[in-house]
C-alpha positions in Angstrom: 108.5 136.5 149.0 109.4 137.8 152.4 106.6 138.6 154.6 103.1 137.5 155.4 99.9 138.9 154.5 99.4 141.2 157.3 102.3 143.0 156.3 100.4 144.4 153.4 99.3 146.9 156.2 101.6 149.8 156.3 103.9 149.8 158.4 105.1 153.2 160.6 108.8 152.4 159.9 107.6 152.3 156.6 105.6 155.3 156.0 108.3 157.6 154.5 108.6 154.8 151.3 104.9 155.1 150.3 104.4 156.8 147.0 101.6 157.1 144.8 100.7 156.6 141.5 98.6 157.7 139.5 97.5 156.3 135.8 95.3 157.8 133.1 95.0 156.8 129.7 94.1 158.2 126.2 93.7 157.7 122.5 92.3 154.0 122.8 91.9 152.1 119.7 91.5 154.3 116.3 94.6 155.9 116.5 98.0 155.0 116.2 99.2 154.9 120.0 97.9 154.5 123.5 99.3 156.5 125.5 99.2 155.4 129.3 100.8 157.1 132.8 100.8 160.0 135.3 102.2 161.2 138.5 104.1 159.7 141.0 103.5 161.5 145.0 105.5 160.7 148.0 102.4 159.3 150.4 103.1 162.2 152.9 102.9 164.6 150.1 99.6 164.0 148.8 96.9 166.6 150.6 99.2 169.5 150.4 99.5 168.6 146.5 95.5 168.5 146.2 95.4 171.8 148.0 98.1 173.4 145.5 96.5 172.4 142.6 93.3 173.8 143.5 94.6 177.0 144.4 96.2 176.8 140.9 92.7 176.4 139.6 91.0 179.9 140.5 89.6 181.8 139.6 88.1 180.3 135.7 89.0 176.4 136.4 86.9 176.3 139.5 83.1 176.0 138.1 80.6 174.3 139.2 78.7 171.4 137.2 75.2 171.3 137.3 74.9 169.0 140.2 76.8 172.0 142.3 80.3 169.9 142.0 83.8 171.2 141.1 84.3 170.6 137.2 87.5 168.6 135.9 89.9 169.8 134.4 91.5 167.5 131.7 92.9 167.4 128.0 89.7 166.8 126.0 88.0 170.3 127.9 90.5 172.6 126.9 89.2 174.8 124.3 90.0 178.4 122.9 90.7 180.8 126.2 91.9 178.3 128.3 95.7 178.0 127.9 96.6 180.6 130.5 94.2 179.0 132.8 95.7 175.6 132.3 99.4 177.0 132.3 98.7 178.1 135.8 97.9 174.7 137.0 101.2 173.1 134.9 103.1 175.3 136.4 101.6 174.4 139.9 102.4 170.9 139.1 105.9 171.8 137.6 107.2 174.2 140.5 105.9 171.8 143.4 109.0 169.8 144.4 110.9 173.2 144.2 108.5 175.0 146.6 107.4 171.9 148.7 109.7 169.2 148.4 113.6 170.5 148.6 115.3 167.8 150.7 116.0 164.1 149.7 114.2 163.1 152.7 110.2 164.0 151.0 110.7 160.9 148.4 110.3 161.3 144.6 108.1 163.4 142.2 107.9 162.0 138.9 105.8 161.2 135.7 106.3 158.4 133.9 105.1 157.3 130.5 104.0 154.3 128.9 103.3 154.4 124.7 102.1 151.1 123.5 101.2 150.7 119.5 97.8 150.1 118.2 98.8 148.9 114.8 99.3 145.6 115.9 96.9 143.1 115.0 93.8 142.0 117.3 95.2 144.6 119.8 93.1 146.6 121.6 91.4 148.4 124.8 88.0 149.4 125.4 86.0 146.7 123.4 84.8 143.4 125.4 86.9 141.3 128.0 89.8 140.9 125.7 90.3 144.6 125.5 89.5 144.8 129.5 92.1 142.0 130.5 94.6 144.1 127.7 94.1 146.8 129.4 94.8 145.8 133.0 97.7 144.1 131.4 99.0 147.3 130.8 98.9 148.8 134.1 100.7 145.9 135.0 103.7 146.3 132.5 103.3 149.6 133.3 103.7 149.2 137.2 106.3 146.6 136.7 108.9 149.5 134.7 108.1 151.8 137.8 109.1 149.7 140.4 112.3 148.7 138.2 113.4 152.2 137.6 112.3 153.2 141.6 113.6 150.6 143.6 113.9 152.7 147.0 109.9 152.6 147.6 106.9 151.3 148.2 103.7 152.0 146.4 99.7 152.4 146.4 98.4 152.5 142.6 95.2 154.2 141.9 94.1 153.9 137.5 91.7 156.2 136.3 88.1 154.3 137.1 86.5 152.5 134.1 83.7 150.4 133.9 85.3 147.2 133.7 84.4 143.4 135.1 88.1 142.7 135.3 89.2 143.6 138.9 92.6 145.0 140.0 91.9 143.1 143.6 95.0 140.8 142.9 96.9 142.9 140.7 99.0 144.2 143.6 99.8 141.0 144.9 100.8 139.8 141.1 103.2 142.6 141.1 104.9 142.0 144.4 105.1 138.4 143.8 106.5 139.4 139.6 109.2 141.9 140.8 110.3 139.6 144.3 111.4 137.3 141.4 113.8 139.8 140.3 115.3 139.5 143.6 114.0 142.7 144.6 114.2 142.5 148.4 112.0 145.1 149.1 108.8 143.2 151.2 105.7 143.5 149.1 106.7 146.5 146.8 103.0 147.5 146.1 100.8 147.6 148.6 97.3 148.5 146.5 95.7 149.0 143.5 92.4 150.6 143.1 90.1 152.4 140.5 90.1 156.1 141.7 87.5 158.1 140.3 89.4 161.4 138.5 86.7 163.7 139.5 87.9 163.1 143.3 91.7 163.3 142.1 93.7 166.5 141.2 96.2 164.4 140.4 94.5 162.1 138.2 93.1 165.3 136.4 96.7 166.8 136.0 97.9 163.3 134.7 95.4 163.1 132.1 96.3 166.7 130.6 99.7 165.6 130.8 99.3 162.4 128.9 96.6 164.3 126.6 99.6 166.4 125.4 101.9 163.3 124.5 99.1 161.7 122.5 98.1 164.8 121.0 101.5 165.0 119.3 102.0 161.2 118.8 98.6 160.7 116.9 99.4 163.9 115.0 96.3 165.9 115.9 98.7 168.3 116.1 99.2 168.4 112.9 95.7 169.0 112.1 94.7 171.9 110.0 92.0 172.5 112.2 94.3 171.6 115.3 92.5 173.9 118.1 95.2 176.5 118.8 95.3 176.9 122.3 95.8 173.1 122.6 98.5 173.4 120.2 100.2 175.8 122.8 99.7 173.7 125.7 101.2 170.6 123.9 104.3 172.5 123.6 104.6 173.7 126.7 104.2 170.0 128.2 106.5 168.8 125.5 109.4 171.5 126.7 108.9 171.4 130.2 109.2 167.6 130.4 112.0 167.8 128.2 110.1 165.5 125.5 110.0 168.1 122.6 113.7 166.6 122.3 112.2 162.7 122.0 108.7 163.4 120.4 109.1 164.6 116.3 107.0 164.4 113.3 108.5 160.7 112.6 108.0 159.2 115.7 109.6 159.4 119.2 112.5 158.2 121.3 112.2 156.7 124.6 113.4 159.0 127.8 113.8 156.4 130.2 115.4 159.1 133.0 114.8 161.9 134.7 112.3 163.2 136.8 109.8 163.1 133.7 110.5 159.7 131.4 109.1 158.3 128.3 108.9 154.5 127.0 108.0 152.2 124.6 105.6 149.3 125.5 107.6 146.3 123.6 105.8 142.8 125.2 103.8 140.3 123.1 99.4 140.6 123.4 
């Protein structure tokens, strides 16, 4: 791999590459799918998307919690009265490029999707170090399919935090060093990977709602006779604006391995 450790360091010829992403996950273990992802920022493009999304927030999605801090917003609060609220900040999220970002030159705005099944055996997430080391496992696959699919940048990788003993120190390095061997001759593709608590993170917040939605239809909650409507309406309105209503049904899904919002199937071995 080209370059030496220093170079890990950002460099100012490199500073218009750096994108973030941003990866929540949902439905762990006693359902039928995991559903793993988020957002991906241009670097430069990250405060003013903060900003936005707070604004988005007011007036009912900007309460404070008992200890005088901002409350999250995410999948599992939405209840019965909230969907306009919540539409306002979608469509924050949705309209951004449009309003903030027109021009090649601001990098890319994305989500991107992983799905991985449950139903195999001995598989699984949140129990012990096996499900720890599974589940930094599949940031890593999921990284890996980003950096295929985006091969004009350079990125910093902040998961969702979770208590965890496994650390992500090296996992940035692994990365580099996995995709270099593709003969990817970008010099040390990602540049970090740290736990990001979501209650400091728009962005994390908005992935999570956005990744609630998929799994909400995948592990047919939806289908629920007791489904809570309002997150019923949301779902659909996630599922048409990223164009997966087309790719998610009652029998399953397809991938959507394109676009500015895509959609994929987690097919490596445990």
């Amino acid at each position: 791999m080209p370059g030496r450790l220093n170079r890990w360091i950002p460099q100012a010829h490199e500073a218009h590459l750096f994108h973030e992403i941003y990866i929540d996950e949902t439905s762990q273990n006693d359902h039928a799918f995991l559903v793993l992802g988020g957002v991906m920022i241009p670097h430069a493009m990250f405060r003013k998307f903060e900003a936005d999304i707070l604004e988005a927030r007011k007036p009912r999605l900007r309460s404070l919690n008992s200890k005088g801090e901002l409350r999250e917003i995410k999948w599992s609060m939405v209840t019965t009265g909230d969907y306009e609220a919540y539409q306002k900040v979608l469509d924050s999220y949705f309209s951004f490029p449009h309003r903030h970002m027109r021009g090649s030159h601001h990098g890319a705005f994305k989500f991107f999707c992983s799905i991985v099944s449950l139903r195999v055996p001995g598989r699984q997430y949140s129990k012990g170090k096996r499900g720890q080391i599974g589940f930094n496992r599949e940031i890593f696959f999921h990284c890996m399919s980003i950096g295929r699919r985006e091969r004009r940048w350079l990125f910093h990788v902040y998961p969702d935090h979770r208590s965890t003993t496994q650390s992500l120190d090296k996992m940035a390095f692994k990365l580099s060093r996995a995709i270099a061997r593709e003969h990817d001759r970008r010099d040390h593709t990602f540049r970090r990977v740290r736990f990001r608590f979501s209650h400091d993170s728009q962005a994390l917040q908005v992935s999570d709602i956005l990744i609630g939605a998929v799994a909400y239809r995948l592990n047919r909650h939806y289908d629920k006779p007791n489904a809570n409507s309002d997150k019923k309406r949301l779902c659909d309105y996630v599922l048409a604006k990223t164009g997966f209503a087309k790719f998610i049904h009652e029998s399953g899904f397809r991938e959507k391995p394109f676009g500015t919002y895509q959609l994929w199937f987690r097919r490596h071995k445990s």
